[in-house]
N, C-alpha and C positions, 0 to 999 in steps of 0.2 A: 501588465508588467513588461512584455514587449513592447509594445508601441513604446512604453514611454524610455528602454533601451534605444531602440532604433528612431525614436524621434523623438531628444529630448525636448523638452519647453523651457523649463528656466534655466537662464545663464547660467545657473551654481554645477545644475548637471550634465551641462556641457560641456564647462570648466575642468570638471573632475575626469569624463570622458576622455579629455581631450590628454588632461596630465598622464590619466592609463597607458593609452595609445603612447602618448611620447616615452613614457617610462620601458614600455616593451621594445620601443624601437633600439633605443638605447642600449637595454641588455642586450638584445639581439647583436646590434654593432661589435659591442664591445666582448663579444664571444659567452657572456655570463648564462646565455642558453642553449649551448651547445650541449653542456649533458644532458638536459630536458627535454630537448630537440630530438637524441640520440636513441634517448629512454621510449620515447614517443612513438619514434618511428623503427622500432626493432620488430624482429619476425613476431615475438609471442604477442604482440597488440596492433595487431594488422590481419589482413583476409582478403580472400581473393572473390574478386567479382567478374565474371569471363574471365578478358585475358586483361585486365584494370587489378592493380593493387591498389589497396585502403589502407592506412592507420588512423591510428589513435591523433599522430600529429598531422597528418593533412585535413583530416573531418575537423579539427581544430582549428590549423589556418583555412577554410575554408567556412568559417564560423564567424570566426575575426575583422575576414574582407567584407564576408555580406554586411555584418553589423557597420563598418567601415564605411560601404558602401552606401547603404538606404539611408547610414547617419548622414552623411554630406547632401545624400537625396535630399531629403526632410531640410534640410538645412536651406540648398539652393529653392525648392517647392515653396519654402514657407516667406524666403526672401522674395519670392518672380510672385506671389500673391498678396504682400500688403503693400507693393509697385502698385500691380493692376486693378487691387480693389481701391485705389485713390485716382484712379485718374473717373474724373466727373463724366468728361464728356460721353463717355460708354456708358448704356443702362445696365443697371444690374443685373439683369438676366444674362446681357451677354459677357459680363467682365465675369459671373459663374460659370461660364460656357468655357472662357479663355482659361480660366484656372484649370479646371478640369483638366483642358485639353493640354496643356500644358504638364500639372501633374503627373501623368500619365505618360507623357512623351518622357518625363526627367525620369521615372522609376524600372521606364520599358531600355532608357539607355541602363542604368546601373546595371539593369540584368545583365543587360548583354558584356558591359563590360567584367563585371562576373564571372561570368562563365568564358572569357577569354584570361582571364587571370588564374583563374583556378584549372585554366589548360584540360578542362571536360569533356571529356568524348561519350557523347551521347549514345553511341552504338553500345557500347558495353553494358546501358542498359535498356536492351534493346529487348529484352526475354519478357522486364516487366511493365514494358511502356505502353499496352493493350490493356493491363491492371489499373494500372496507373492514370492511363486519359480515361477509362470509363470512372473510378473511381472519385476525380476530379470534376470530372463532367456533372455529375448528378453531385457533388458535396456544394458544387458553384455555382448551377444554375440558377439559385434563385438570388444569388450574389451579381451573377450577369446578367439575370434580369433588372433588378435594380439598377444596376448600373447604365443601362438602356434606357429605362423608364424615364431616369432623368434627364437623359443626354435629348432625348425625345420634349420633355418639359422645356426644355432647355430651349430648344430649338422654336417649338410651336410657342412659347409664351404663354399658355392657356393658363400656368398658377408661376408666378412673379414673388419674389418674398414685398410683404406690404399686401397684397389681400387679401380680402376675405369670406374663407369659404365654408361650406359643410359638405360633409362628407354623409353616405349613407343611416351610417349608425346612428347620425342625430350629432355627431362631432363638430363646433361649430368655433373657428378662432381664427389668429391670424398669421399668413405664413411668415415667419422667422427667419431661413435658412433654407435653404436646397443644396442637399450634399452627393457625394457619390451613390450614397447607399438609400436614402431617407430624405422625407424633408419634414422640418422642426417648424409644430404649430402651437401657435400658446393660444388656449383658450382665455374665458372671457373671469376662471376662477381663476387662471394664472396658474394652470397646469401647462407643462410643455411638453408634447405629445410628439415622439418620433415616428413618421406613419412611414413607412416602405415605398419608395417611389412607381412601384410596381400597383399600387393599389388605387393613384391614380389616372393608371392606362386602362385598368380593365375594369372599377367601378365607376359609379356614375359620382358627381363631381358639382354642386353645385358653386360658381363663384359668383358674389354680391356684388363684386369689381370691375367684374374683367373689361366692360366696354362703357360701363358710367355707374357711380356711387349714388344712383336714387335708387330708395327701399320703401316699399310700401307699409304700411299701418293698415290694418283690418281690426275694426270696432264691431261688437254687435250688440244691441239696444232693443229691449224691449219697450211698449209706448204702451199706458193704459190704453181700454176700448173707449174709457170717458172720455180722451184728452182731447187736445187738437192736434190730430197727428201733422196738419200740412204747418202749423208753427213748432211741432218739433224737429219734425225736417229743416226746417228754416234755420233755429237754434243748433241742432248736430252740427250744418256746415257751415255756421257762425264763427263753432267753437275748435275746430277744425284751422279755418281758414288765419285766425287771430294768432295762432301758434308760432312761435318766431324761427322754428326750424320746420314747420309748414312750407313743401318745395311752392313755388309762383308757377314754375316752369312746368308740372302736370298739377293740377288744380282738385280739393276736393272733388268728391262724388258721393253720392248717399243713395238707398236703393231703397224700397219696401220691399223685404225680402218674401213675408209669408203672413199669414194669419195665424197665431198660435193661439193654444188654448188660453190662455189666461192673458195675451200682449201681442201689440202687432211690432211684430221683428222687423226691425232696421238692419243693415250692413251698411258702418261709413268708411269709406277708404281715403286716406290720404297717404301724401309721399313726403319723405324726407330729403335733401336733398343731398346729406354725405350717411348713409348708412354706416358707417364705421363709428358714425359717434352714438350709434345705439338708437332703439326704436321704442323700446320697452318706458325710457321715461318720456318722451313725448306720446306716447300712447296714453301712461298716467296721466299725464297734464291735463291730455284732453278730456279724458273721462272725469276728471276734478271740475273741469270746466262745464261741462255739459249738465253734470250734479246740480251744481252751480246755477247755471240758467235756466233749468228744468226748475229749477225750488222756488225761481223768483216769478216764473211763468203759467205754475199750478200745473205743470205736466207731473204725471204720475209713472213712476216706473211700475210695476205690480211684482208680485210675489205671486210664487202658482199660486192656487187658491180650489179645492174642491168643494162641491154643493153635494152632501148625503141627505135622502129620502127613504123613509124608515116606512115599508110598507106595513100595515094592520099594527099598528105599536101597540091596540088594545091586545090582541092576541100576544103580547111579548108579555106586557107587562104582568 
């Protein structure tokens, strides 16, 4: 309800804003609030703070100018950012860095001209301003943290909106947005995920992007004991190498991992060359493919398989 007071979005609610604003000024002019004015600011709706008088009408106009104030913010903030988000030549990361910075420099002036408007003498509250910074301190810590976190992302590059990362939890999509507070990741079901920019300074961070878009494929295969294992090797990085998002640049590789009970284990790896376009269906392909050449080659894949041996079965039976 606030923000969208102090910064509105659509023309309609700006428009009306704006008629407000002129309507009061108006009255104002033309004397029409003077008794309201008067009523406002009389002894029985006012109190003393030190040696600082309050009313009912100054915490009003003092209410007016802020909202006045951080509206024009929002205004000039939201015009100095679809500037700097169009000029090309700046990468993204840094035309987020320039908004920010910016942002922040337009909100820190309003303050200030604020609190020269409203002629505030800070001493007067001077009794609660020990209550007050501690009180602040711990309610926005983790609000200035965030805020850090980013300004840090921001700076190192380490997560760019466009890649893609996973996070500890198993979180795996791609970055969206990097705001003050959060940065906005849509995974791969098309959920959009605000994670705290603070989570990744101090968790671990994997990114699939950050210095080249190849993603590895890890297959594993088991080979009957009948077959020909060194023509199944051959067919895996056949069926591997044929794949048309199969990267040129790192080349199959195929291992014999182990002798297992019932099948001798293969590991094939191959690489993709843009991981963002997904690994999961050239992984199918290939196992499609490999089905495929194993069926026309008499290689056997096996199923476990146990052998029981039924001691004295006369004694059972």
């Amino acid at each position: 309800m606030w923000k969208s007071i102090l910064k509105p979005k659509t023309w309609v609610a700006k428009l009306l804003l704006l008629l407000v604003v002129l309507g009061f000024f108006a009255l104002g002019i033309s004397g029409y609030l003077s008794p309201v004015q008067s009523f406002l600011d009389s002894d029985a709706l006012s109190f003393q703070l030190g040696a600082n008088r309050y009313s009912i009408y100054l915490l009003t106009r003092a209410a007016i100018i802020i909202v006045l104030l951080f509206w024009l913010a929002g205004i000039v903030a939201d015009f100095g950012e679809q500037h700097i988000l169009n000029l090309n030549k700046i990468t993204a990361s840094n035309r987020a860095l320039i908004v920010k910075a910016m942002q922040v420099l337009i909100y820190f002036i309003a303050f200030l001209v604020a609190l020269d408007l409203l002629d505030i003498d800070l001493t007067g509250l001077a009794i609660f301003s020990g209550a007050i910074g501690i009180g602040i301190g711990v309610g926005l810590q983790k609000i200035a943290s965030n805020f850090i976190s980013g300004i840090i992302l921001l700076f190192e590059k380490t997560v760019v909106v466009g890649d893609l990362i996973e996070l500890e939890n198993g979180t795996t999509g791609f970055v969206r947005h990097t705001g003050a507070r959060y940065t906005l990741v849509e995974t791969f079901e098309n959920r959009e995920i605000m994670i705290p920019n603070e989570d990744f300074i101090t968790h671990s961070v994997t990114n699939w992007t950050y210095t080249n878009t190849l993603g590895r494929v890890e297959i594993n295969i088991g080979v009957s004991y009948k077959s020909d294992i060194k023509k199944a090797y051959d067919l895996m990085l056949e069926a591997a190498r044929e794949h048309p998002k199969s990267s040129t640049v790192s080349p199959p590789d195929c291992f014999l991992d182990s002798y297992g009970d019932s099948a001798v284990m293969f590991t094939l790896y191959f690489w993709v060359d843009n991981v963002t376009e997904g690994r999961k269906k050239p992984k199918s392909d290939v196992l499609f493919a490999i089905w495929d050449k194993f069926a026309d080659n008499n290689i056997e894949i096996p199923f476990p398989q146990r052998d029981v041996y039924v001691k004295n079965l006369g004694e059972l039976k």
